[in-house]
LUMRO-881361 format. One record per residue: x, z, y of N, C-alpha, C, O, CB in turn. Coordinates in steps of 0.02 Angstrom, whole numbers, plus 50000, padded with zeros to 5 digits. Glycine has a CB too. Layout:
<nodes>
XZYXZYXZYXZYXZY/...
</nodes>
This chain:
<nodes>
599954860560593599634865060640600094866560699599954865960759599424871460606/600604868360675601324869460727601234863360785601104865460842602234867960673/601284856560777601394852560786600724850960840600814847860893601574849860730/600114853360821599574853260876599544857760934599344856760991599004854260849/599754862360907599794869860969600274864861012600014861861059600284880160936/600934863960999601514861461037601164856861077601164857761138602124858260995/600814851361050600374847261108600174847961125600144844361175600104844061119/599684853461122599284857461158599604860061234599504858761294599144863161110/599934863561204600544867161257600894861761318600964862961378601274869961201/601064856661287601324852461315601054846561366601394842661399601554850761272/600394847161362599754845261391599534849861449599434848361508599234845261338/599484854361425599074859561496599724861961541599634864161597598554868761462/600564861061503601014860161543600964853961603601134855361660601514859761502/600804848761591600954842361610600584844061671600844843861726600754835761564/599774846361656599314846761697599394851761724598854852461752598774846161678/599664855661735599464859661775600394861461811600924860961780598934866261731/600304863061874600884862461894601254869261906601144873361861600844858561947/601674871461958601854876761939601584881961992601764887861997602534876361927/601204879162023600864879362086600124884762056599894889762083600674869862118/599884880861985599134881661985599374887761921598914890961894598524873261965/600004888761903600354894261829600254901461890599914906361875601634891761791/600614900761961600674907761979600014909161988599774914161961601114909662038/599594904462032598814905962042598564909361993598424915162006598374900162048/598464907061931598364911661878598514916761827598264919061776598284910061861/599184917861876599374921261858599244928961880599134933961846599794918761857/599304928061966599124933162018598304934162011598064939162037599354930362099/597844929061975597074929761970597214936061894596824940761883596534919661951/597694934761858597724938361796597574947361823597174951961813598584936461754/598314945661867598714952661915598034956261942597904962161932599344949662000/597714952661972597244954062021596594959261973596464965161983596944945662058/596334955261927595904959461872596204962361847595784964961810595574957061826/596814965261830597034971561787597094975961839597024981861822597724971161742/597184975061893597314978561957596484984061957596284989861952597414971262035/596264976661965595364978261991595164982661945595034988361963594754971261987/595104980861885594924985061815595084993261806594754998161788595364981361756/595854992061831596114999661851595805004461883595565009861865596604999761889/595845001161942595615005462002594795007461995594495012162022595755000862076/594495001261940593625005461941593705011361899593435016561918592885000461900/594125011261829594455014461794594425020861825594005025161812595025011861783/595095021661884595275028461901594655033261939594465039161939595915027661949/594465025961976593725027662025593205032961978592895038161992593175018662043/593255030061934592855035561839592795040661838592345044761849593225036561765/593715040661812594105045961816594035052461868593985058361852594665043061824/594035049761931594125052761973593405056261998593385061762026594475048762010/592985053361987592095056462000592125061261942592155067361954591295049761987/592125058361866592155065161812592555070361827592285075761816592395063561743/593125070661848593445078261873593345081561926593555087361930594055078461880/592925078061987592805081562010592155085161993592145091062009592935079662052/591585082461963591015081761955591315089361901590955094361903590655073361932/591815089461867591975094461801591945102461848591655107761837592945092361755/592465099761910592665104561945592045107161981591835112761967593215102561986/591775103662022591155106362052590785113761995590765119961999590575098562057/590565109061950590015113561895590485119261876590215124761874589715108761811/591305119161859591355126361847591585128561897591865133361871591705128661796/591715129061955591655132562020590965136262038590995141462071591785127462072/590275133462014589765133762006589765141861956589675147861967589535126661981/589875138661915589815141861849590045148761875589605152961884590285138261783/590745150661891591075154661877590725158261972590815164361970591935151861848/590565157262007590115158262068589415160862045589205165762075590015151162109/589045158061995588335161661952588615167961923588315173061937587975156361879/589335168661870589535171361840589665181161873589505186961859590035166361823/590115176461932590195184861988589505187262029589325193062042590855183462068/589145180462046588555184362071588105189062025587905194562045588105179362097/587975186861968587625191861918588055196761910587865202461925587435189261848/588725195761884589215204461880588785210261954588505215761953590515202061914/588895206761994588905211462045587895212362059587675217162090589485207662122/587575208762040586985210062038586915215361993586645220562012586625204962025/587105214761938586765220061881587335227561902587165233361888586895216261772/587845226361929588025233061967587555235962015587355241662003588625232162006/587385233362061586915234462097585895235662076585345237362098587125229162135/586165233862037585595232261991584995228862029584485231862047585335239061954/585105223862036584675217962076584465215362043584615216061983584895213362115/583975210562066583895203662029584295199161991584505194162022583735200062066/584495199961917585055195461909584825188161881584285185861863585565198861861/585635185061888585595177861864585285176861796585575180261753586265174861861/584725172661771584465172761697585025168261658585295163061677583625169161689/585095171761601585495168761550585325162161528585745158461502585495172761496/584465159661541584405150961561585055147461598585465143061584583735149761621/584885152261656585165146061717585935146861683586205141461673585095148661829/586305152561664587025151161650587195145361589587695141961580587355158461629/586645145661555586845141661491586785136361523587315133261528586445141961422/586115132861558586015126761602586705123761624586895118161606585585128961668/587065127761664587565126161692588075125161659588455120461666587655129261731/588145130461612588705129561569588835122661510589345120461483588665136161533/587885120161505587945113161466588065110861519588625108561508587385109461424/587955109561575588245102361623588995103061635589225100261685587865101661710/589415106361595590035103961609590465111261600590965111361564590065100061687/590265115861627590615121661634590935126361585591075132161596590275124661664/591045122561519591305125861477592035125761480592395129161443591065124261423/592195122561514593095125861529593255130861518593605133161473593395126361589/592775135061595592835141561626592485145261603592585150961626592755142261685/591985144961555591405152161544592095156361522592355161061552590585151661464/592325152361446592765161161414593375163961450593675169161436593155160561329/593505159061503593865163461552593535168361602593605174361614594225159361590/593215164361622592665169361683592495176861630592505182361657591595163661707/592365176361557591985180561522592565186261520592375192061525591685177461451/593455184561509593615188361496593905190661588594135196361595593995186861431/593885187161636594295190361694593795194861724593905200661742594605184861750/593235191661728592485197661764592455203461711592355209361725591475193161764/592575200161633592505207261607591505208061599591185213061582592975213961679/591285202261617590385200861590590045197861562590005191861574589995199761616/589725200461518589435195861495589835195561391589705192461340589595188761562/590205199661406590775199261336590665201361290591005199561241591345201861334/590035207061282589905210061224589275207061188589195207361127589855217061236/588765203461241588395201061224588465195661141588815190661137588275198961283/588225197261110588545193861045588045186061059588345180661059588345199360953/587305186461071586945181761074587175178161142587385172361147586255183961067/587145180161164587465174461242588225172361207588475168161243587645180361349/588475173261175589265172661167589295165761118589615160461124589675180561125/588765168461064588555164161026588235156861066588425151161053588085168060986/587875158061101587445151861113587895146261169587865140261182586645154661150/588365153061196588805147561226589535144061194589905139961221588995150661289/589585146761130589925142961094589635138761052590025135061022590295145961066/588805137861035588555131861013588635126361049588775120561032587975132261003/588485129661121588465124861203589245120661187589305114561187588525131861302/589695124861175590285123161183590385115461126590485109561140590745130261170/590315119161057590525111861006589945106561024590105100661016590495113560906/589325107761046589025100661030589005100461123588485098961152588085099960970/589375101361144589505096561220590215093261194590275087461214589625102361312/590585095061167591155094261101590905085061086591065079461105590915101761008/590525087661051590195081160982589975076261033590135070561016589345083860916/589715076461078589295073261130589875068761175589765062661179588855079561180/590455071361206590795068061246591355065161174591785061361196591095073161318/591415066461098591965063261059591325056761061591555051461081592315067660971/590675056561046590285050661036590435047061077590645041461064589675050861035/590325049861152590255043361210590965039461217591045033461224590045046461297/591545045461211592045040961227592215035861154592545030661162592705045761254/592005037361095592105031061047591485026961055591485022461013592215032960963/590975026761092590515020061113590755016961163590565011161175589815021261134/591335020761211591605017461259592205012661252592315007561285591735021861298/592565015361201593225012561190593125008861129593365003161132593795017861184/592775010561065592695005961017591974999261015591874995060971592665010860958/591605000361073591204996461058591264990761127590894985861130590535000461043/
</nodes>
């Protein structure tokens, strides 16, 4: 077996010169390069896309504080959860404890820590369909 690889080797040496080794080599360079950069391109839309929604989030968060001071029309606990599944669970239990709203609520507290583990379960799935499959 040893003995075939070596001819092997010693063959696509012959043929190919040293001319047509860097070519494919820099074609190698070139797709790990390329691969990267769609990579970071990813990367780089999901964080901002993260950042947007809890900037969002925590912007719904002070407008209702200061609505229900005023006692206005406030933000519905729909739209916060809404938001808070598209991404914004970073910031809710910070926003919850710096505004100081929204904290005693036991059922909103609750539903946004369901929000929290199965947005959890949801992004551990995608990234092992991404990387293991």
């Amino acid at each position: 077996m040893a003995v075939s690889v070596n001819v092997i080797f010693l063959a696509l040496s012959y043929t190919l010169s040293r001319c047509n080794w860097l070519l494919i080599t820099l074609l190698i360079m070139w797709l790990a390069c390329y691969f990267a950069a769609v990579f970071m391109a990813i990367v780089m839309v999901s964080i901002g896309y993260l950042f947007a929604m809890n900037v969002i989030f925590v912007w719904l968060f002070y407008l209702d504080k200061h609505r229900a001071i005023a006692c206005a029309r406030r933000v519905s606990e729909t739209t916060l959860l809404c938001v808070s599944w598209l991404g914004a669970n970073m910031s809710m239990f910070v926003t919850q404890k710096w505004l100081r709203h929204k904290n005693q609520k036991r059922r909103f507290n609750a539903k946004l820590c369901v929000l929290s583990a199965l947005q959890t379960v949801v992004l551990v799935f995608i990234s092992y369909l991404l990387v293991f499959k």
